[in-house]
RODO-2510 file (C-alpha; in nm, 4 decimals, decimal comma):
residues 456
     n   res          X          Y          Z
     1     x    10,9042    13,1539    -3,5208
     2     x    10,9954    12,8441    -3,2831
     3     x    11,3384    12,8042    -3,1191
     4     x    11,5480    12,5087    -3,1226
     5     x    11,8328    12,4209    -2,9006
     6     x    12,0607    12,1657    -2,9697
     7     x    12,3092    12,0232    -2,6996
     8     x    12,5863    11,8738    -2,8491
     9     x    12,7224    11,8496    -3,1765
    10     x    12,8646    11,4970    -3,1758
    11     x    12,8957    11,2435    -3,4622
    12     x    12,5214    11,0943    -3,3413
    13     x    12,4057    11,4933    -3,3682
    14     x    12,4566    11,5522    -3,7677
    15     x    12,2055    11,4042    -3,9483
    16     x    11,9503    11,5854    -3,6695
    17     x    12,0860    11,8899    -3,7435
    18     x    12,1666    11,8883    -4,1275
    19     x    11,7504    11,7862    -4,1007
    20     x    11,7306    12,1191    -3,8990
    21     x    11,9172    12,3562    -4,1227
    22     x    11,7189    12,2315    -4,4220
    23     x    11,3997    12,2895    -4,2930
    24     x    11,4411    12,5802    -4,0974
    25     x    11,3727    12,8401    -4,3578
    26     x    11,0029    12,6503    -4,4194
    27     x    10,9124    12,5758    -4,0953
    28     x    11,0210    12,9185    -3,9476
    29     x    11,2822    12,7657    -3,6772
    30     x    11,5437    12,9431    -3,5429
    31     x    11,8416    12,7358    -3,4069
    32     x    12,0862    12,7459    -3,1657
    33     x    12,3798    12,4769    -3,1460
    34     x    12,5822    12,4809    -2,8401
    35     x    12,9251    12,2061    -2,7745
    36     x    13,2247    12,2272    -2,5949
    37     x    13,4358    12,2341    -2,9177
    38     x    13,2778    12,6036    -3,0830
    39     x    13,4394    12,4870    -3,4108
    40     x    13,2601    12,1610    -3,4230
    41     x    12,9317    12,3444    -3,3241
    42     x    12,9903    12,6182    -3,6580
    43     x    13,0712    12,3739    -3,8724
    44     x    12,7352    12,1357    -3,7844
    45     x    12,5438    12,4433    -3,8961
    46     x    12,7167    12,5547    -4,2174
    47     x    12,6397    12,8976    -4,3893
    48     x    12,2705    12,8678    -4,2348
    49     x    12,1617    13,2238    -4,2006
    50     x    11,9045    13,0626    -3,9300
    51     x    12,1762    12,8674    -3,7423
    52     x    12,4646    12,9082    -3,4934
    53     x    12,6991    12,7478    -3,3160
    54     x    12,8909    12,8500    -3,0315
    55     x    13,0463    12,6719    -2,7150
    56     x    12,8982    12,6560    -2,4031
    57     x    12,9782    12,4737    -2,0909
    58     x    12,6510    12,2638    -2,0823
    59     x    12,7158    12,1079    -1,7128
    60     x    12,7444    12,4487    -1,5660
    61     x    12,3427    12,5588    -1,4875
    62     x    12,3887    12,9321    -1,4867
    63     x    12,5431    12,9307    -1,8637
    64     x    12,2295    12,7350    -2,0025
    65     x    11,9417    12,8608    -1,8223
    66     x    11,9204    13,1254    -2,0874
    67     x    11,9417    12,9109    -2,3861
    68     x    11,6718    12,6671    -2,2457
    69     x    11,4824    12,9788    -2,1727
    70     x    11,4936    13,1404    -2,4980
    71     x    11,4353    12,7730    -2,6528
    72     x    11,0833    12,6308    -2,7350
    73     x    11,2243    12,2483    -2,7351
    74     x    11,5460    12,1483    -2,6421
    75     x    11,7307    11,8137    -2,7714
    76     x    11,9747    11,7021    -2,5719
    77     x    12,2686    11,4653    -2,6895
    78     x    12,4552    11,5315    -2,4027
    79     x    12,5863    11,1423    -2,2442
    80     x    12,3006    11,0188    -2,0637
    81     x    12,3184    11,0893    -1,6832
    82     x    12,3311    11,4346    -1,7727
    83     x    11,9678    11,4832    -1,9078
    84     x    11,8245    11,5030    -1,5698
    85     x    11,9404    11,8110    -1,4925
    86     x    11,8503    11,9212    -1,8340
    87     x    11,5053    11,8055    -1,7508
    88     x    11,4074    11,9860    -1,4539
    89     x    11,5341    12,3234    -1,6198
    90     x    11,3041    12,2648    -1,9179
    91     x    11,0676    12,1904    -1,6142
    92     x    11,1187    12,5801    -1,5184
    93     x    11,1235    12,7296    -1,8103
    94     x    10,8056    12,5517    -1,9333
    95     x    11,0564    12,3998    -2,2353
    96     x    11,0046    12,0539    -2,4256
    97     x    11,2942    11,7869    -2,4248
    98     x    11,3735    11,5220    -2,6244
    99     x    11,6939    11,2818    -2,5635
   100     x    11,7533    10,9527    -2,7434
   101     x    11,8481    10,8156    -2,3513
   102     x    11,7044    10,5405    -2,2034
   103     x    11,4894    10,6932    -1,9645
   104     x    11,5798    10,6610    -1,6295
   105     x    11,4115    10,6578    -1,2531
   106     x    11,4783    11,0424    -1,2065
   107     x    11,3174    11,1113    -1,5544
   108     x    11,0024    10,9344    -1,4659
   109     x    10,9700    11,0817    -1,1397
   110     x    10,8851    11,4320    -1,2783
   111     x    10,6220    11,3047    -1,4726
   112     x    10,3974    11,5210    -1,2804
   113     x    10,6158    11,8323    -1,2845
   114     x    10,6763    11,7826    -1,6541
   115     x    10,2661    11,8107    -1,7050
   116     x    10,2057    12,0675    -1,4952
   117     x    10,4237    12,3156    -1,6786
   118     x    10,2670    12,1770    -2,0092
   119     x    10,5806    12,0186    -2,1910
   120     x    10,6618    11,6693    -2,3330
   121     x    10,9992    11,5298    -2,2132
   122     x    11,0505    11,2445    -2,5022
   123     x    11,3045    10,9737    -2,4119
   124     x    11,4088    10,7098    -2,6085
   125     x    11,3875    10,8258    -2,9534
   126     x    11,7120    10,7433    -3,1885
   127     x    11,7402    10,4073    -3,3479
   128     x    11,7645    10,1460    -3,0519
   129     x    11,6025    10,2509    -2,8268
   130     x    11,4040    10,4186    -3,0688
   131     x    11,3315    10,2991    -3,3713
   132     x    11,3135     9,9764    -3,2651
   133     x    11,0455    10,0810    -3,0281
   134     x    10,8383    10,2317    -3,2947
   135     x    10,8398     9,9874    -3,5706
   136     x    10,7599     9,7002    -3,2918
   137     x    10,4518     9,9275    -3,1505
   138     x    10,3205     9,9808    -3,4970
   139     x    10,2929     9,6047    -3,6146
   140     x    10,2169     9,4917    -3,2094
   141     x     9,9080     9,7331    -3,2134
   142     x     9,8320     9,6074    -3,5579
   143     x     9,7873     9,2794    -3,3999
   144     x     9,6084     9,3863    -3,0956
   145     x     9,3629     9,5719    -3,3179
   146     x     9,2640     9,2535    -3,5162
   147     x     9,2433     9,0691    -3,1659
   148     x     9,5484     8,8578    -3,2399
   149     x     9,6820     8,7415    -2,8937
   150     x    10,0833     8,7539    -2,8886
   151     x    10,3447     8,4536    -2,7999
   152     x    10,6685     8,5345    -2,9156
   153     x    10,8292     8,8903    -2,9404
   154     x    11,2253     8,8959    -3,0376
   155     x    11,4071     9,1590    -3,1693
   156     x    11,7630     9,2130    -3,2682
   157     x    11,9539     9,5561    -3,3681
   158     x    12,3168     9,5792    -3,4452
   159     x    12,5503     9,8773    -3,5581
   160     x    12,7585     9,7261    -3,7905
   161     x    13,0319     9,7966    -4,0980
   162     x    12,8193     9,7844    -4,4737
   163     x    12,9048     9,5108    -4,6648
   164     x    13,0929     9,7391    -4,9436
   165     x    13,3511     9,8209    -4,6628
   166     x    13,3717     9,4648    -4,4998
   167     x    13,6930     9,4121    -4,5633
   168     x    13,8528     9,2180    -4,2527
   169     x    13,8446     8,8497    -4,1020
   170     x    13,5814     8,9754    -3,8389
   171     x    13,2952     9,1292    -4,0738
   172     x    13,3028     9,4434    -3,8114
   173     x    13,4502     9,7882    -3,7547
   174     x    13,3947     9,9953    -3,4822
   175     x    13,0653    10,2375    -3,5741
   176     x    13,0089    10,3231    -3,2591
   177     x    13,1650    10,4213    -2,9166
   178     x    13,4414    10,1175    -2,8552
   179     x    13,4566    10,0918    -2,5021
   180     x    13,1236    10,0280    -2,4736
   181     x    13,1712     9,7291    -2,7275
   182     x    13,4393     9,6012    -2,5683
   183     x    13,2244     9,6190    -2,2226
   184     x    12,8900     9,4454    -2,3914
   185     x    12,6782     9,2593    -2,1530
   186     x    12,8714     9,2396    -1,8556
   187     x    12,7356     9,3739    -1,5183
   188     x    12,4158     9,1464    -1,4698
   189     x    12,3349     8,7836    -1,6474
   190     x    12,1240     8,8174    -1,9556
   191     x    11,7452     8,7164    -1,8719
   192     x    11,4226     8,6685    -2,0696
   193     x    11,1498     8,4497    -2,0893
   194     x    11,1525     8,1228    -2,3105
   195     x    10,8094     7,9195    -2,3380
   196     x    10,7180     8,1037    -1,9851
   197     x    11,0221     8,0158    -1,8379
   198     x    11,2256     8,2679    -1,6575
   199     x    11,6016     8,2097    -1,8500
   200     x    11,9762     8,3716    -1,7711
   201     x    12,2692     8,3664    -1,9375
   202     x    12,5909     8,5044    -1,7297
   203     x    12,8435     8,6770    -1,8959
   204     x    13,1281     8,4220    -1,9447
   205     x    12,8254     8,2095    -2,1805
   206     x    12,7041     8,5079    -2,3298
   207     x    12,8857     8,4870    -2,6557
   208     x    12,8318     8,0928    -2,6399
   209     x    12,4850     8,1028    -2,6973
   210     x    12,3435     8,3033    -3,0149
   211     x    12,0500     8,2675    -3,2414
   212     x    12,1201     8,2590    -3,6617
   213     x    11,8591     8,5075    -3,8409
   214     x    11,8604     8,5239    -4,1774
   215     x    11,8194     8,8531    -4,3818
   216     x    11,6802     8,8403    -4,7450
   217     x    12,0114     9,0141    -4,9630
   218     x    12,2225     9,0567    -4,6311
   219     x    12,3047     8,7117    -4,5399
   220     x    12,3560     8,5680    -4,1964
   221     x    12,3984     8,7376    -3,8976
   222     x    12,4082     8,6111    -3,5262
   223     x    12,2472     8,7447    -3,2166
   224     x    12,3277     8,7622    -2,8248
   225     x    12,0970     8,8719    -2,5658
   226     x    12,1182     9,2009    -2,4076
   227     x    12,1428     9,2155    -2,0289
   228     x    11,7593     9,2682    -1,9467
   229     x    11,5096     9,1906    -2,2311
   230     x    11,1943     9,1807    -1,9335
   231     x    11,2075     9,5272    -1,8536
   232     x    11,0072     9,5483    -2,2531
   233     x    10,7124     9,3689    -2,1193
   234     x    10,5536     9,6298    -1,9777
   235     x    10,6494     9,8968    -2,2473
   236     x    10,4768     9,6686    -2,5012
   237     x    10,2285     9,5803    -2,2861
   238     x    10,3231     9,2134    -2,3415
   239     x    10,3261     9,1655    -1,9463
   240     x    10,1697     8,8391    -2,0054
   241     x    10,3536     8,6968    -2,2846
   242     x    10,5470     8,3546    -2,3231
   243     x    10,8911     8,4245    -2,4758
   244     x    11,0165     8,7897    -2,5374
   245     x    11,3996     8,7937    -2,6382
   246     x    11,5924     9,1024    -2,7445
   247     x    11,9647     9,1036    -2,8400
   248     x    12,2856     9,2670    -3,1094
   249     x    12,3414     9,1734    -3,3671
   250     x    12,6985     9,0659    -3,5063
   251     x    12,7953     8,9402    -3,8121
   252     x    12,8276     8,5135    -3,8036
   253     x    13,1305     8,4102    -3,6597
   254     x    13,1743     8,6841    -3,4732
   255     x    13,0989     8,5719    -3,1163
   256     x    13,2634     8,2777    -3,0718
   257     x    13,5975     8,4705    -3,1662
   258     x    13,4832     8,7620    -2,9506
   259     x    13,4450     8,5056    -2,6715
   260     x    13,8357     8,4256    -2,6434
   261     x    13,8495     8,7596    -2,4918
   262     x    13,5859     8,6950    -2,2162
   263     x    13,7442     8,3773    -2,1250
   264     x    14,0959     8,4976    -2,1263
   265     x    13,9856     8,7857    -1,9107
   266     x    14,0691     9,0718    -2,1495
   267     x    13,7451     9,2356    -2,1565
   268     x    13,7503     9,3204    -1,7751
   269     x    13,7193     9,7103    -1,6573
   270     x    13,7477     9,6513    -1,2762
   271     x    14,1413     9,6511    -1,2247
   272     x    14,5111     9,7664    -1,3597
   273     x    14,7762     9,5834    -1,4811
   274     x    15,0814     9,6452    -1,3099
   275     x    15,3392     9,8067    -1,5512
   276     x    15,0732     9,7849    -1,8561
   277     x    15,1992    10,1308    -1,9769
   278     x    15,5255     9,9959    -2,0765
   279     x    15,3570     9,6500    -2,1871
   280     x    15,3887     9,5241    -2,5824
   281     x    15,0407     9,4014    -2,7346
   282     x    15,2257     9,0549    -2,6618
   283     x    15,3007     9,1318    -2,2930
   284     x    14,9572     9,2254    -2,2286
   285     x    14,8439     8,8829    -2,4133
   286     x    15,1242     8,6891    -2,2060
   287     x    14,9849     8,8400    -1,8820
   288     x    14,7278     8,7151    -1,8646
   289     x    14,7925     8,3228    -1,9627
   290     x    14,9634     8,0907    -1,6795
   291     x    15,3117     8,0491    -1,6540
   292     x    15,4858     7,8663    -1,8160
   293     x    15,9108     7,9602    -1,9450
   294     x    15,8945     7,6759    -2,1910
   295     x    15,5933     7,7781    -2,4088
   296     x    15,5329     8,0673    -2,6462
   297     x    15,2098     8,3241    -2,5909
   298     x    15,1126     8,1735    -2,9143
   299     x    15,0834     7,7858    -2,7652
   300     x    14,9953     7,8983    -2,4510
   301     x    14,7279     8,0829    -2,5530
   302     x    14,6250     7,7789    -2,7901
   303     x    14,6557     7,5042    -2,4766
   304     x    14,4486     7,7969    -2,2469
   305     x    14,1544     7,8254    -2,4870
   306     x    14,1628     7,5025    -2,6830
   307     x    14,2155     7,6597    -3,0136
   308     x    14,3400     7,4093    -3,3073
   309     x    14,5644     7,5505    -3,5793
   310     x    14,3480     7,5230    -3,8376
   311     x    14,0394     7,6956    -3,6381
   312     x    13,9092     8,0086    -3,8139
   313     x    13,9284     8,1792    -3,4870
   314     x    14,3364     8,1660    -3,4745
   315     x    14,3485     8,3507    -3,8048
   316     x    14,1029     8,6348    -3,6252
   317     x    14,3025     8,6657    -3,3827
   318     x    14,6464     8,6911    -3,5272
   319     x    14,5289     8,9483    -3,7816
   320     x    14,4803     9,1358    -3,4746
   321     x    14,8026     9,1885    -3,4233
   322     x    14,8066     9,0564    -3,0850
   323     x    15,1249     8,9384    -3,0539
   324     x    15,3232     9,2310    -3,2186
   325     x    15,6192     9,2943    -2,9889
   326     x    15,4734     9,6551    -3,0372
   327     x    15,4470     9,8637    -2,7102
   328     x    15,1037    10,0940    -2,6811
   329     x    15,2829    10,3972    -2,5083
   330     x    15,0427    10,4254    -2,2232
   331     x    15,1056    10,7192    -1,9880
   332     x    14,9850    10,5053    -1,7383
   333     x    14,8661    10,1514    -1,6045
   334     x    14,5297    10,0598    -1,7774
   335     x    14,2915     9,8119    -1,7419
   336     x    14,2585     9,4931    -1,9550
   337     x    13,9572     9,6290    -2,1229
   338     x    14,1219     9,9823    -2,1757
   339     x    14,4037     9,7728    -2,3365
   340     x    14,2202     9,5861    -2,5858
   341     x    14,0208     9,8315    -2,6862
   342     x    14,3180    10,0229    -2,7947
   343     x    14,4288     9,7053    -2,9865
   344     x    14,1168     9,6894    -3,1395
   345     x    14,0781    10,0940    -3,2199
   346     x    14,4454    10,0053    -3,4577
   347     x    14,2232     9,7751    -3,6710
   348     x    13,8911     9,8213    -3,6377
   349     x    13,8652    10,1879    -3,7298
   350     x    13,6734    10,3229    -4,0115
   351     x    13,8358    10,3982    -4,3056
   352     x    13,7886    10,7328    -4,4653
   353     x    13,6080    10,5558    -4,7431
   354     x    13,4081    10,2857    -4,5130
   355     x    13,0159    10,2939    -4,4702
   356     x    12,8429    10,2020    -4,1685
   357     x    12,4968     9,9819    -4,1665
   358     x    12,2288     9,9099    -3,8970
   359     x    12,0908     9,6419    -3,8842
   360     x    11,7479     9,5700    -3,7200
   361     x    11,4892     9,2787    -3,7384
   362     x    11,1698     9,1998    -3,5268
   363     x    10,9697     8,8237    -3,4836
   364     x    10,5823     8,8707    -3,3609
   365     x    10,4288     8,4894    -3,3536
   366     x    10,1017     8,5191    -3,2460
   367     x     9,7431     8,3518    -3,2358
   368     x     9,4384     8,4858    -3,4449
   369     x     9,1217     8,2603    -3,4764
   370     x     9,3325     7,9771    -3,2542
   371     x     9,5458     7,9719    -3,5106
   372     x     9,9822     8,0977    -3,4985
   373     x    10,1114     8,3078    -3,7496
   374     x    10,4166     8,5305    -3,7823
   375     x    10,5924     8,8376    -3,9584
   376     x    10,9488     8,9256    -3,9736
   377     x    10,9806     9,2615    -3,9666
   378     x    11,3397     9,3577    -4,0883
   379     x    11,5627     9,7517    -4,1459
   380     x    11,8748     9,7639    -4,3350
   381     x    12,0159    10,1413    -4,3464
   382     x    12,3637    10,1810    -4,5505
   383     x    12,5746    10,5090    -4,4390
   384     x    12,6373    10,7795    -4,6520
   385     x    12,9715    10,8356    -4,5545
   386     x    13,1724    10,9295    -4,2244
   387     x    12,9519    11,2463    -4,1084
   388     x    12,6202    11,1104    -4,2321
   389     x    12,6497    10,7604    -4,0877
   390     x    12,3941    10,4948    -4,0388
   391     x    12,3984    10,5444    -3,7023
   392     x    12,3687    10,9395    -3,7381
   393     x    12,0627    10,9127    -3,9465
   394     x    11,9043    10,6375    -3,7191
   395     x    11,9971    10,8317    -3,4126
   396     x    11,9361    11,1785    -3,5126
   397     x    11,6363    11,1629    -3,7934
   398     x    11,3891    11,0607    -3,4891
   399     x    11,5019    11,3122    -3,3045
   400     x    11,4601    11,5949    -3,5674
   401     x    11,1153    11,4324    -3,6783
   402     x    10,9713    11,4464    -3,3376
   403     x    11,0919    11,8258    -3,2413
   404     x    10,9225    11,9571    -3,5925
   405     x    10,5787    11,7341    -3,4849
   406     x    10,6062    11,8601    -3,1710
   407     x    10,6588    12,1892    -3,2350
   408     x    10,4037    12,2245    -3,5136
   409     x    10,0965    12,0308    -3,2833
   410     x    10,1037    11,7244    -3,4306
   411     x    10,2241    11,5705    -3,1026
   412     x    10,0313    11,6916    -2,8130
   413     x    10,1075    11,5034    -2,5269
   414     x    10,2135    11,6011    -2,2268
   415     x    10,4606    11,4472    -1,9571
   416     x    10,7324    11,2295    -1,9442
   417     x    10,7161    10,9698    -2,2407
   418     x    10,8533    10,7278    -2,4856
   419     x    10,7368    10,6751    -2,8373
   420     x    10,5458    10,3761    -2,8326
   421     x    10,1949    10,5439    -2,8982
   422     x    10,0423    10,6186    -3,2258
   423     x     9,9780    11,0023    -3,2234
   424     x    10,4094    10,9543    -3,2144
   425     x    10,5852    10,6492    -3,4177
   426     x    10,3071    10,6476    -3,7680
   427     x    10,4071    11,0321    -3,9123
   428     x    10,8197    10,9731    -3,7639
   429     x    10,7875    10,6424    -3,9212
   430     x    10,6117    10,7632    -4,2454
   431     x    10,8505    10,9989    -4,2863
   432     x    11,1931    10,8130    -4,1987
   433     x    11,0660    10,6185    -4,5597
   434     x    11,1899    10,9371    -4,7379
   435     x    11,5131    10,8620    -4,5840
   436     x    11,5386    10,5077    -4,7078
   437     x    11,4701    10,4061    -4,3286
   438     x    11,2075    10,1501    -4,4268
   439     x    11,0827     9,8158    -4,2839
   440     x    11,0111     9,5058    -4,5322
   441     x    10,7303     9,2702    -4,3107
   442     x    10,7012     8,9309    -4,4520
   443     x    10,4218     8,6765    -4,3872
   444     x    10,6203     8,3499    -4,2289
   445     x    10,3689     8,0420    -4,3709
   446     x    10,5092     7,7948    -4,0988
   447     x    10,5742     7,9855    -3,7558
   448     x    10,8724     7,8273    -3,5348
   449     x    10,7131     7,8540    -3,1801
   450     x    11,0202     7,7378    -3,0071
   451     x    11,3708     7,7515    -3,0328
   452     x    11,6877     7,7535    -2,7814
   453     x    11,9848     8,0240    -2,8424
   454     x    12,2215     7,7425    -2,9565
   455     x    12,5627     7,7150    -2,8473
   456     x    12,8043     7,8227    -3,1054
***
């Protein structure tokens, strides 16, 4: 018998764990759930006669020292700068880890630790980073392997609403955590590399410049880079490669009407509005335009931004409801980005009916017999509903494929890693297929070698 221990039961936890339950009577896995709500925990686990859940507090070291020691892997979903400390207890107890975290500095620096007591510590292993990682590794070795030298690399993923529930001017709904939506990209410029060329784009362009891809049955969508698209270089082992580009992706239209909140100022964390707790949704609006007694915060927003009447973008962001004389009932001063996130939570909201999507696509151009060639790599998963999400399955699914491989010996690698190495993404990959987590490639017969995020 092997013991699993899952920490937290969140939204991104159920697919992971409805895997668990179904397999745990064949693969002879015992499983332990802990979260700080014990009702969520039970109800992950269902009637499961191999299953429970039960609260813990998770932060406090002396309450889950004896779950990591009775465990033989541990998955952690706990928020990410909490997975450290996780870490070096596995460390202890000679227990593997897997978290679907970026991994950070302090995870890499027990490398040595982490193989001396014999354990993997996976990181980055849900859908982005994660899945993303694996599908790009597969085709990149692919390339490698039939001495193909690489000269582009792009990818885009985006967690967006399925096109059965699209049902609002913007084409998106919140499937994910809002405030860090409403936060995207700020805190360093965006930089890659263009043609060899070291490029940034600050935060106020950001939405202003997006590429158009194309996806065969899905339409259009647009993408923006993410804040640091170099650190993949040396993941990829691209160190020496002309133009690598990563980004989200939105629906089209999107970021140009998302950008009227950069520029007005609405997106910003660092400082609270005097008196915002008694503010309407129009108040808030009107604070932050220039004075003027003679105007409405409809035409001074208009003359502030330079948005015509007839512009797509007004409609956007009247259905918003941004004007409503309707106060938020704060029970205290906010920030601008806490106060349009709340705006945004009244309409963009799944419904109890809605279906989430993720959306991911990939561009290798590169040179075989001195001559270019690219694939488009692309991954459409559709929700089930609103506990088996897109992003549950895309999230949790790795997760749950790489305990069972690790705990049966497929994966026997030891140390602090990521899943960028054969042995790890072909069986998770293989097997995410049953799921209907599958990747179409296609054969591009004219390569475009160069293009510029244009200015939308």
């Amino acid at each position: 018998m092997k013991n699993i221990l899952v920490i937290g039961a969140g939204l991104s936890a159920s697919s992971m764990l409805r895997y668990f339950t179904d397999n745990a009577e064949k693969e002879d896995w015992q499983i332990k759930v802990v979260d700080r709500d014990a009702n969520l925990a039970k109800s992950k686990v269902g009637d499961c006669s191999r299953a429970e859940g039960f609260s813990i507090n998770a932060l406090d070291a002396t309450e889950r020292a004896p779950l990591i020691e009775w465990a033989d892997i541990v998955i952690s979903m706990l928020p990410a700068r909490f997975h450290i400390d996780i870490a070096r207890d596995c460390v202890k107890f000679k227990t593997s880890l897997i978290t679907p975290s970026y991994i950070s500095k302090e995870m890499k620096a027990i490398q040595e630790e982490a193989q001396e007591a014999g354990i993997i510590i996976m990181n980055e292993i849900g859908v982005d980073p994660g899945i993303d990682h694996m599908s790009a590794k597969k085709i990149l070795d692919e390339i490698e392997e039939k001495g193909g030298k690489m000269h582009i690399f792009e990818s885009f993923t985006g967690g967006l609403i399925a096109p059965e529930s699209d049902d609002n001017p913007w084409n998106y709904k919140f499937t994910w955590n809002p405030r860090n939506v409403v936060l995207a990209g700020q805190g360093a410029a965006a930089k890659f590399i263009q043609e060899g060329s070291y490029k940034y784009i600050p935060y106020n362009k950001l939405f202003r410049r997006t590429e158009i891809i194309k996806i065969e049955g899905y339409g259009d969508f647009e993408g923006y880079a993410n804040r640091d698209s170099l650190k993949y270089r040396e993941k990829y082992g691209l160190e020496n490669i002309p133009t690598i580009y990563r980004g989200t992706f939105r629906r089209k239209g999107f970021s140009k009407a998302w950008d009227t909140f950069v520029q007005l100022g609405a997106t910003d964390d660092s400082y609270t509005i005097e008196g915002s707790k008694d503010m309407t949704k129009r108040d808030f609006i009107n604070s932050l335009l220039p004075y003027n007694p003679n105007d409405s915060v409809e035409l001074k927003l208009r003359h502030y931004l330079k948005i015509d009447m007839d512009d797509i973008i007004w409609d956007k962001l009247v259905w918003l409801g941004i004007f409503d004389k309707t106060k938020m009932g704060f029970s205290e001063d906010v920030t601008p980005a806490y106060f349009l996130q709340k705006i945004l939570e009244e309409k963009w909201s799944l419904g109890a009916n809605d279906k989430d999507m993720i959306v991911m696509w990939h561009k290798f151009v590169y040179v075989l017999n001195g001559k270019f060639n690219e694939i488009n790599s692309s991954m459409i998963s559709i929700g089930e509903d609103q506990t088996y999400t897109a992003m549950s399955n895309t999230v949790g699914l790795p997760c749950a494929i790489c305990a069972k491989l690790i705990l049966n010996g497929t994966i026997q690698m030891k140390g602090v890693h990521l899943p960028i190495h054969k042995e790890i993404y072909e069986p998770i990959l293989k097997e995410l297929e049953e799921f209907n987590i599958i990747f179409k490639d296609k054969e591009i017969d004219e390569p475009v070698l160069y293009h510029e995020p244009a200015t939308v």
